[in-house]
VMD Tcl script that draws the C-alpha trace (Angstrom):
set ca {
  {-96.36 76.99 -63.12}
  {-94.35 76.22 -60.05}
  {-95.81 72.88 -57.95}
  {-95.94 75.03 -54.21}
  {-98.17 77.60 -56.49}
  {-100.15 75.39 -57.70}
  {-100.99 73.55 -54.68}
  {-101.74 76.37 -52.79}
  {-104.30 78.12 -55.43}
  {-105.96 74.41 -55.79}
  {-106.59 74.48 -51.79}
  {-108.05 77.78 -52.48}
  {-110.70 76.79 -55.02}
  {-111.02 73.17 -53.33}
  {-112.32 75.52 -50.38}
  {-114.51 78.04 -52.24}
  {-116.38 74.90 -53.73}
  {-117.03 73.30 -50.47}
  {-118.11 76.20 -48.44}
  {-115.03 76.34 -46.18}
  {-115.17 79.92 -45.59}
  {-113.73 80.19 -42.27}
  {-110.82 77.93 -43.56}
  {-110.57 80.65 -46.17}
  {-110.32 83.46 -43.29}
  {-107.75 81.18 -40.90}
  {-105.71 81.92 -44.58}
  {-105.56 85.77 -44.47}
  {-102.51 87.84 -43.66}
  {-103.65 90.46 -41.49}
  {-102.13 92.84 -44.34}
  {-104.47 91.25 -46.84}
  {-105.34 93.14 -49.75}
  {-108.85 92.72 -51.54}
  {-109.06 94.45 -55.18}
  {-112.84 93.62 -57.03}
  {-111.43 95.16 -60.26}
  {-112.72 98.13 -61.50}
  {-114.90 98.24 -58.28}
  {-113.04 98.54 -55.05}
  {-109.76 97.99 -53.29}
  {-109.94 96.87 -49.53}
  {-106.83 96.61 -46.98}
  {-106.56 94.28 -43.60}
  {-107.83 91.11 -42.60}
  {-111.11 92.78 -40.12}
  {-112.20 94.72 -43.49}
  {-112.34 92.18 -46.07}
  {-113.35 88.72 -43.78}
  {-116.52 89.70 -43.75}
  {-116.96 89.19 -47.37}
  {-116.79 85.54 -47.60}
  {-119.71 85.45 -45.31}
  {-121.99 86.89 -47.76}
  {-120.23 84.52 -50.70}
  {-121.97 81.36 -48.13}
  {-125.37 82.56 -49.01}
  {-124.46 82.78 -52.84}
  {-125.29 79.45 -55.33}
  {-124.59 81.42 -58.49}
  {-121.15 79.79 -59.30}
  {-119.25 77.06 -59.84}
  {-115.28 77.70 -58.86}
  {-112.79 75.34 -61.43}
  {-108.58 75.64 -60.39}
  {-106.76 76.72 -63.58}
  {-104.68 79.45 -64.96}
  {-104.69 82.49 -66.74}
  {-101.82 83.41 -68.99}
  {-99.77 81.06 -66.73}
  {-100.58 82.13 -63.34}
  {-102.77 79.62 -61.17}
  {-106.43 80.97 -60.88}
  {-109.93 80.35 -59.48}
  {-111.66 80.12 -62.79}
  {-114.98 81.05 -62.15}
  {-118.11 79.79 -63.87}
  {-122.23 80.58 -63.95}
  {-124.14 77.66 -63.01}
  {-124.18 75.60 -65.87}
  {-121.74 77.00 -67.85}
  {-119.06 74.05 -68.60}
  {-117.16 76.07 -71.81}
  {-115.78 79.49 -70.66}
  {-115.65 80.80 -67.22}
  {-117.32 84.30 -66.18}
  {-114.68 85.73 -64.42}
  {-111.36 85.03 -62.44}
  {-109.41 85.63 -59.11}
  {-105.77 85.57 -58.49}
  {-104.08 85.04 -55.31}
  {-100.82 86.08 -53.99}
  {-99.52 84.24 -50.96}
  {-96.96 85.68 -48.42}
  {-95.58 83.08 -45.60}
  {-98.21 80.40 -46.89}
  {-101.03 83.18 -45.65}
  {-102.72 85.11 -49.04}
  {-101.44 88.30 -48.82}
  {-103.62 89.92 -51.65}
  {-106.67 88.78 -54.21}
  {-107.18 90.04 -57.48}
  {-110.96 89.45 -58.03}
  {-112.05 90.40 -61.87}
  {-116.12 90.21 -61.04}
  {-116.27 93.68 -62.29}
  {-113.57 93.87 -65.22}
  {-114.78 93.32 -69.00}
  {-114.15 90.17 -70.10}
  {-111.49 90.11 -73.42}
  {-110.34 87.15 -74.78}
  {-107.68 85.40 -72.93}
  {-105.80 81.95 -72.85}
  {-108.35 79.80 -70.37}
  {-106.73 76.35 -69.20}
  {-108.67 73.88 -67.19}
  {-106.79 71.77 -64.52}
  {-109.44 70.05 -63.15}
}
mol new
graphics top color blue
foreach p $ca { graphics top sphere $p radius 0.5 }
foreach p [lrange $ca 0 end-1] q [lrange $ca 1 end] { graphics top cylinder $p $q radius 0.2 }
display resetview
C-alpha cells in the first residue's frame, strides 16, 4: 500500500484509540460521506460530526491500523479479542481531509485476508 495512505489511515486509528474526537472532526471534508453498511448512508460534515461524540462514551473496542485485501483499515476489535477483529472501516481522503468512511458495523462478517500492522 502506498506510504501517504498508510500514514494517513494510521493517524486515523492512532486518534480513535486515544479519544481525539474533535481531531477526528477538524479532519472532515464538509462533503463527507458516512456509509454504516447495510444500515445507513449520511452526507456533510454538520450530519455525521455528531457521531463521534457518542463513540467518546463507548469502551467496547479496541481500534488496530491494518488492511483489508490491501487497502489500509481501522481493524476493529471487542475488548479482549487479540485474534480476529469484529469489524472494519475504510477511509477515503480528498485534499488530506476524509472525504468518505466505509464503516462495516452492520455487514456480515465472511472470511477475508486480515493483516496486522501494529
Amino acid at each position: 500500500m502506498p506510504d501517504a495512505a498508510r500514514q494517513k489511515m494510521a493517524v486515523f486509528v492512532d486518534l480513535f484509540r486515544t479519544g481525539d474526537f474533535d481531531a477526528i472532526r477538524a479532519m472532515l471534508a464538509d462533503d463527507v460521506k458516512l456509509e454504516l453498511v447495510n444500515r445507513l448512508r449520511w452526507e456533510g460534515r454538520d450530519k455525521i460530526a455528531p457521531l463521534f461524540h457518542a463513540l467518546c462514551r463507548r469502551t467496547r473496542w479496541r481500534f488496530a491500523f491494518g488492511a483489508v485485501e490491501g487497502r489500509p483499515a481501522m481493524l476493529v476489535f471487542e475488548r479482549g479479542a487479540m485474534e480476529t477483529p469484529a469489524y472494519f472501516v475504510l477511509v477515503d481522503w480528498r485534499n488530506g481531509q476524509i472525504s468518505a468512511i466505509r464503516d462495516f458495523l452492520f455487514a456480515p462478517m465472511q472470511p477475508r485476508r486480515w493483516i496486522g500492522c501494529d
